[in-house]
C-alpha positions in Angstrom: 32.7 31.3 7.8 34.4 30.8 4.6 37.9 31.5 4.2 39.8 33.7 1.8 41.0 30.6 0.0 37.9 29.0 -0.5 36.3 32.0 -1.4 38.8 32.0 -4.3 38.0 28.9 -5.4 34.3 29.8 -5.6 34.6 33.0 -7.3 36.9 30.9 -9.7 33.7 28.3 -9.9 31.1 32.1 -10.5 33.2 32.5 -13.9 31.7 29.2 -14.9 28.3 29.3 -14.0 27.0 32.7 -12.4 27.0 33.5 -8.9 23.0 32.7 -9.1 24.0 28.9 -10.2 25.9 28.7 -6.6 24.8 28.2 -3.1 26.5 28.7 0.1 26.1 26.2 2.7 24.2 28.4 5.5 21.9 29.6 2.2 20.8 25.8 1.1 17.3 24.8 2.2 17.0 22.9 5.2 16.0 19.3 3.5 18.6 19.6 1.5 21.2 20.2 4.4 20.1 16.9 6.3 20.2 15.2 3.1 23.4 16.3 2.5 24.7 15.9 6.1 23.7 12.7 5.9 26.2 11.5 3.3 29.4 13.6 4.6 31.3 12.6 8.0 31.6 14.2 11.3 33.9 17.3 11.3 33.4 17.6 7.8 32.5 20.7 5.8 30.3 21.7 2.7 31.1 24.9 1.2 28.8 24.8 -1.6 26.2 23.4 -4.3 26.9 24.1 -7.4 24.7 23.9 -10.2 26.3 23.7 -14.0 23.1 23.5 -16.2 25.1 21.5 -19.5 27.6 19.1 -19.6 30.3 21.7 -20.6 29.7 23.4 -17.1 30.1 20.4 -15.4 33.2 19.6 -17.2 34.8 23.0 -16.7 33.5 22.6 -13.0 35.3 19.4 -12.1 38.2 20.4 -13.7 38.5 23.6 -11.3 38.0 21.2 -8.1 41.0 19.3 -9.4 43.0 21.8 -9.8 42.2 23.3 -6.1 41.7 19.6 -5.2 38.7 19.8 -3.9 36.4 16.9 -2.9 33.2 16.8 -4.9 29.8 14.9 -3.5 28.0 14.4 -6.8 24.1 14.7 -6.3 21.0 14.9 -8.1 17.8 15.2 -6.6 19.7 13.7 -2.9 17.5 10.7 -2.4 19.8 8.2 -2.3 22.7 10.6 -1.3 22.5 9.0 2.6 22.9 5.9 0.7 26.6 3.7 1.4 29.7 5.2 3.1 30.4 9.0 4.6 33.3 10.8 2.3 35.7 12.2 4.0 38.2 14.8 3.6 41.9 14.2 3.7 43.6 17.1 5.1 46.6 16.5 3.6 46.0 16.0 0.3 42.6 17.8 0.0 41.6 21.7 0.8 39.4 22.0 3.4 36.1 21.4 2.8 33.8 20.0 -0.3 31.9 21.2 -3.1 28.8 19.9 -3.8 28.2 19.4 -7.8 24.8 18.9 -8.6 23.3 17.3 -11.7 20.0 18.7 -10.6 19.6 21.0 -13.7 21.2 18.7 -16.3 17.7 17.0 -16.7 16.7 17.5 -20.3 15.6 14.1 -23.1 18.3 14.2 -25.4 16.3 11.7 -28.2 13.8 8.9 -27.6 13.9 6.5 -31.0 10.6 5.2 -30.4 11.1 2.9 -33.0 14.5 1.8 -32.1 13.3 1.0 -28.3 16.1 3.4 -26.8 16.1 6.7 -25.2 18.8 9.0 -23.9 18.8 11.3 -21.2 20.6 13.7 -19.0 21.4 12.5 -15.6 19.1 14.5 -13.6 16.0 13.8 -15.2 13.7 12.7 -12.7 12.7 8.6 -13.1 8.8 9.3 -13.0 9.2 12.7 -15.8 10.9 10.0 -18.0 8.3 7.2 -17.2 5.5 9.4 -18.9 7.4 10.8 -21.4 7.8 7.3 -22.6 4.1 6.1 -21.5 2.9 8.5 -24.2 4.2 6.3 -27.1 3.4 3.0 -24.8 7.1 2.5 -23.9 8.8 2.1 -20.6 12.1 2.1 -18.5 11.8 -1.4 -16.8 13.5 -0.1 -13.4 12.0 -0.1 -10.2 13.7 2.1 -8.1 13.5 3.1 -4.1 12.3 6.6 -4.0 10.6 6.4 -7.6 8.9 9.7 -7.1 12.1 11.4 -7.0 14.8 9.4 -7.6 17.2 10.9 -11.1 18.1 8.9 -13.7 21.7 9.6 -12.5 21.5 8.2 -9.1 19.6 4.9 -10.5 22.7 4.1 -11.9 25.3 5.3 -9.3 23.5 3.1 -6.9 22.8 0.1 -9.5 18.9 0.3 -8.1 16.9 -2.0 -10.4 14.0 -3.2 -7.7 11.6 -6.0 -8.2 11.6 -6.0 -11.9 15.0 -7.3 -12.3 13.3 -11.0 -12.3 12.3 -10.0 -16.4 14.0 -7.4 -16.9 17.9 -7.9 -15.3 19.5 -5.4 -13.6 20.5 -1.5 -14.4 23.7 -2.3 -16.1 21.9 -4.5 -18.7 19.7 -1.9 -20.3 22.9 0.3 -20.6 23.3 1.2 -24.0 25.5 4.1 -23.8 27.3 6.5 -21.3 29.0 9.6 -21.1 30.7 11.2 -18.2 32.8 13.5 -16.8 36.2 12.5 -15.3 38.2 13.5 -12.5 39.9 15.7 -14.4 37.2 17.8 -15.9 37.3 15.7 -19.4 34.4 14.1 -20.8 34.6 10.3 -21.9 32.0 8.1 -23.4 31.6 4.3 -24.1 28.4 2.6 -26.0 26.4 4.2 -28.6 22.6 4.7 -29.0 21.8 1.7 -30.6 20.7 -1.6 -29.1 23.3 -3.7 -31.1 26.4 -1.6 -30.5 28.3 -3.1 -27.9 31.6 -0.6 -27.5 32.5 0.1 -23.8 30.4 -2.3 -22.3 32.3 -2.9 -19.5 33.0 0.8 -18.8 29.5 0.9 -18.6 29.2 -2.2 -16.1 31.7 -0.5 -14.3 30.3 2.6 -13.4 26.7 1.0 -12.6 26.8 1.0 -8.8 30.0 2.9 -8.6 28.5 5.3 -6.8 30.1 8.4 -8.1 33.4 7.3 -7.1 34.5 7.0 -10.8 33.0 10.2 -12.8 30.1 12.1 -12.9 27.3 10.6 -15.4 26.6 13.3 -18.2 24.2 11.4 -20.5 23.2 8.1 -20.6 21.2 5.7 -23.4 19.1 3.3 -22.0 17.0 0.4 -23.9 12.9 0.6 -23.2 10.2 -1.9 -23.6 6.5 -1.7 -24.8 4.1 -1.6 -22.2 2.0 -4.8 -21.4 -1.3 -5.1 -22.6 -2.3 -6.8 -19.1 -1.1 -7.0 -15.5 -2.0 -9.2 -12.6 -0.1 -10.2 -9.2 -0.8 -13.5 -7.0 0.2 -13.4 -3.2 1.0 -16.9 -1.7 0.9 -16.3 2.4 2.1 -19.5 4.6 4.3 -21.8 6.1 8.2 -21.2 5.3 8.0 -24.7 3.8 5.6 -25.2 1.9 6.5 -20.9 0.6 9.9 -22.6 -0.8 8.5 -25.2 -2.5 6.2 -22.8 -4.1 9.2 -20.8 -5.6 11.1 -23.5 -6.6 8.4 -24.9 -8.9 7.5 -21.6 -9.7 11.3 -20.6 -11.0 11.7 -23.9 -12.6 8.5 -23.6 -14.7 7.6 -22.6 -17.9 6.0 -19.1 -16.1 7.4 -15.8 -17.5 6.8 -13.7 -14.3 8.6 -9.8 -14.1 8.4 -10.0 -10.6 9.0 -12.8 -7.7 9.7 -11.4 -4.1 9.7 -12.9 -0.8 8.1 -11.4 1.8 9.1 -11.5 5.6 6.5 -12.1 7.8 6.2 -9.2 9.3 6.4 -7.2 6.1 3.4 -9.3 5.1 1.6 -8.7 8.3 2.1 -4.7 7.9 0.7 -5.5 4.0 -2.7 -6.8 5.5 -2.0 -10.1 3.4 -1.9 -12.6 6.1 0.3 -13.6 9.1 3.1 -15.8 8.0 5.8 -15.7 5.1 4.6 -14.3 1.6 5.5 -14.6 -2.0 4.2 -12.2 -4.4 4.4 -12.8 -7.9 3.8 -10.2 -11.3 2.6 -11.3 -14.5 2.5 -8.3 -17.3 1.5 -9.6 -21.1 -1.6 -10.4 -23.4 -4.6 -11.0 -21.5 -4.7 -14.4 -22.3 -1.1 -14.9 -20.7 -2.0 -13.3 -17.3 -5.3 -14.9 -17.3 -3.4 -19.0 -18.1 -0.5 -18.1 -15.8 -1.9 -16.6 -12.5 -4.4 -19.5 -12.5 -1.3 -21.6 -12.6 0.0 -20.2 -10.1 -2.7 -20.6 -7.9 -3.5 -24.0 -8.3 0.4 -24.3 -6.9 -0.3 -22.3 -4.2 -3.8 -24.3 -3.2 -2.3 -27.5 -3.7 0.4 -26.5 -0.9 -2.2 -25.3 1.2 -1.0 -21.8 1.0 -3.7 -18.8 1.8 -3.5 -17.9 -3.0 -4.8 -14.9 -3.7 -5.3 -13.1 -7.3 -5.1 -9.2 -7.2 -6.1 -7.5 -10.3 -8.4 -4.2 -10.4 -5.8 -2.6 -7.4 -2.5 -4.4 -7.9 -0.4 -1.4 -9.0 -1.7 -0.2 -5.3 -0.3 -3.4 -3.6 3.3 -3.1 -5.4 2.7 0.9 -4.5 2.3 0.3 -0.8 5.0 -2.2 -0.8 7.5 0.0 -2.0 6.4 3.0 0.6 6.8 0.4 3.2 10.4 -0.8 2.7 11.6 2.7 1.7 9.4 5.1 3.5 8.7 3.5 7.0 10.7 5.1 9.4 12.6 7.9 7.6 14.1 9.2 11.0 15.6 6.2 12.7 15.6 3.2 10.2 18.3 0.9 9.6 17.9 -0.1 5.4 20.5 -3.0 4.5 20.9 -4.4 1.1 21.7 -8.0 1.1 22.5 -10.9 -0.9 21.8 -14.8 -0.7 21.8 -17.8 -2.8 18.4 -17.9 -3.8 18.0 -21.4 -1.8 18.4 -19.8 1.2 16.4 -16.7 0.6 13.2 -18.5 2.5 15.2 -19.2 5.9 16.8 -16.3 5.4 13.9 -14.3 6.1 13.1 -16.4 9.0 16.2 -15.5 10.6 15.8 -14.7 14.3 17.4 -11.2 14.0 15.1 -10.3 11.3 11.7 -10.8 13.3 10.9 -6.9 13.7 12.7 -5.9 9.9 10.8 -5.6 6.9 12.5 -8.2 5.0 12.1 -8.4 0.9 14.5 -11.0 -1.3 13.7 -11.1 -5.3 13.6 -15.2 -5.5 15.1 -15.1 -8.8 18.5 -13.2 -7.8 18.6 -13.4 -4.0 19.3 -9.9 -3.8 17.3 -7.9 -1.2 16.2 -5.4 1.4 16.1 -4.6 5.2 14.3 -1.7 6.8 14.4 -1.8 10.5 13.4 0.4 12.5 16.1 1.0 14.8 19.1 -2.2 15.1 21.6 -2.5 16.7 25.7 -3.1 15.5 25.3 -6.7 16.9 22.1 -7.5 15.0 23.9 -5.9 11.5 27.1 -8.4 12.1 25.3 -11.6 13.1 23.2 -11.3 9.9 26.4 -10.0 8.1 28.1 -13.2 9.0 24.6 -15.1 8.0 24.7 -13.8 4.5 28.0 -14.4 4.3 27.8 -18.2 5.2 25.4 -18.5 2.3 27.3 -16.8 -0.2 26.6 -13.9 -0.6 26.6 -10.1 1.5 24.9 -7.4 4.0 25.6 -3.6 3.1 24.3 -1.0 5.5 22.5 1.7 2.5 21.3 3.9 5.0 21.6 4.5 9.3 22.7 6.7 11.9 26.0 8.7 11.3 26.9 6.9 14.5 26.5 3.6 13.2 27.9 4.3 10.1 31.2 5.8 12.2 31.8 2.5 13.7 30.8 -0.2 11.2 31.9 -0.7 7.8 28.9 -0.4 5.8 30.0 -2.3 2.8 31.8 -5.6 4.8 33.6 -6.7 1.4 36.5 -8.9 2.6 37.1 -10.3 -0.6 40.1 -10.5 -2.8 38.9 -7.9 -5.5 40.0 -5.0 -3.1 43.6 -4.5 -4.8 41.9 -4.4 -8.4 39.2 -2.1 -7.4 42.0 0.4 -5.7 43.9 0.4 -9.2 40.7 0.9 -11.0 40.4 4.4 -8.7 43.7 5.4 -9.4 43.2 5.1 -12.8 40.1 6.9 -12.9 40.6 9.6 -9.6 44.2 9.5 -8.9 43.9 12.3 -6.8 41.0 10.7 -4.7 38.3 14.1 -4.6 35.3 12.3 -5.9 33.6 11.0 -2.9 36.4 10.6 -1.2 36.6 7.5 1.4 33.1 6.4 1.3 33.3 3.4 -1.3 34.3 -0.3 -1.0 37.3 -0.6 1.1 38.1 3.3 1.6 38.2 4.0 -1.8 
């Protein structure tokens, strides 16, 4: 039951864009209630999704949940949206309840300079719309993401999710060219331009990559693209933990220009059919000659350790295909999926860890940066790797898992000493706190 207040506010919102453009919670679809459940706490309330279709709606739309202060969940297409924290709803500084803004509609190409190698978007354009848009002048967006066949531009970058071809490529803040975006107060800001050389507002730009809506809402963003490879070719290396390090160590200190380099738990490798022991699976995409020369390479390393080398050519984009399915898609209703970090030296016996026997472990060798999916985990598993990843340097976040779990662990486990600085940069940028309220880096 909505109350007369909050029906206020949402006949305020129907002056902006059209009752049609506005849905109640008990009228949303089903998938999209769990989704959005998912991301909200216990005892919280949606009152509805709202759907400006430019950025001037959105502007005018953010500006009327300031001034009622209410909390916004910023979405696009929701498939990272049970991704991170659970916002919350301060009662005594927030009305009752939160309005769902969604960039859903806001999914147009603004301009692709083919010849300038950039192209600029609206936020919810889906990833795999502006794949082949680009494909058709043999460009492409060198981003992997989880979810690729409906992951939006927009939540790519809330969530800073590059995937395997970070190893090339770098990560999403680094093909940032430009950004605009809505602030807390309804204003819109921008930083960057639309060419590659213009370097204004770069850090703004770093800065909102993986922010996770906690800072703005993205309006438009200009990313740099890449010609697509002539040729593509992946070698697995299956064996002993051992002999796979040494393998990755003379591969990352070789003249090899690889765009991908992941490790592979063994049991992720045992659910890929590709052997029974740790993997390695390495991407090579240039001219013919290149792939041909450097995944022969590769696989006289892998021989010469006495490693089970493999070449996959004619159904490779299948392999990289079933992989992604497995980490992201495996167990929908009960998995655990952490995102972790290592120093790249340990990234080997990390995956041999004894709490990660049943996970589906994946580390890019280049970066140590990674993924978990288990299928179900429990709070003591999560800390004693925590404290593992920790030890070595680097993190364990909890991306997605049970509300319960979620209730009683904090998901993100920073203890380090940028929380004071990250609290000012909020303030600065959401002084009252309604853009996904509570569920960031240290409460934010």
């Amino acid at each position: 039951m909505i109350s007369q207040e909050n029906r206020f506010n949402i006949q305020e919102l129907e002056t902006i864009v059209s009752q049609d453009k506005i849905s109640l919670w008990e009228n949303i679809d089903p998938i999209k209630k769990q989704q959005i459940s998912q991301a909200i706490a216990p005892d919280n309330s949606i009152n509805c999704i709202v759907y400006p279709e430019n950025q001037a709606q959105l502007s005018d739309v953010v500006a009327c949940c300031a001034k009622n202060n209410w909390v916004i969940l910023p979405c696009g297409s929701g498939s990272k949206l049970h991704w991170g924290g659970l916002v919350k709803v301060d009662p005594t500084n927030h009305h009752q309840g939160i309005i769902v803004v969604s960039c859903d509609r806001l999914n147009h190409l603004i301009e692709h300079a083919v010849g300038d190698l950039t192209v600029t978007v609206e936020p919810g354009m889906k990833y795999a719309e502006l794949q082949a848009t680009l494909a058709k002048t043999g460009q492409f967006l060198a981003i992997d993401p989880a979810y690729s066949e409906s992951a939006t531009i927009g939540g790519i970058i809330a969530t800073a999710d590059t995937g395997s071809l970070r190893q090339r490529y770098r990560g999403v803040r680094d093909m940032l060219l430009g950004i605009s975006f809505v602030r807390s107060d309804g204003k819109i800001a921008k930083a960057g331009g639309r060419v590659v050389k213009n370097v204004a507002g770069y850090d703004l730009m770093k800065l909102f990559t993986g922010s996770y809506g906690t800072l703005g809402i993205i309006s438009q963003v200009t990313f740099r693209v890449y010609p697509i490879q002539e040729a593509s070719s992946t070698v697995v290396l299956v064996g002993e933990k051992n002999s796979i390090t040494k393998a990755t160590q003379t591969l990352l200190s070789s003249a090899l220009t690889p765009v991908s380099i992941d490790l592979l738990s063994t049991n992720l490798v045992k659910e890929l059919d590709l052997g029974k022991d740790v993997g390695l699976i390495v991407r090579f995409q240039t001219i013919i000659g290149s792939v041909e020369e450097q995944s022969q390479k590769l696989l006289e390393v892998g021989n010469s350790l006495g490693l089970n080398s493999t070449r996959y050519h004619n159904y490779e984009a299948e392999l990289w295909n079933k992989l992604k399915h497995k980490i992201w898609h495996s167990h929908r209703n009960t998995e655990v999926i952490c995102k972790i970090g290592v120093m790249p030296n340990k990234a080997v016996e990390t995956l041999n860890q004894p709490a990660i026997k049943n996970a589906l472990g994946l580390i890019h060798a280049g970066s140590g940066l990674g993924e978990l999916n288990f299928n179900s985990v429990t709070l003591e598993t999560i800390q004693e790797l925590r404290q593992w990843c920790e030890s070595t340097g680097g993190f364990l976040t909890v991306l997605a898992g049970p509300l319960e779990m979620k209730q009683k662990l904090d998901v993100w486990g920073y203890n380090q000493n940028a929380l004071d600085i990250m609290h000012r940069i909020k303030q600065k940028f959401d002084p009252k706190n309604i853009l996904n309220s509570h569920s960031f880096v240290g409460g934010i």
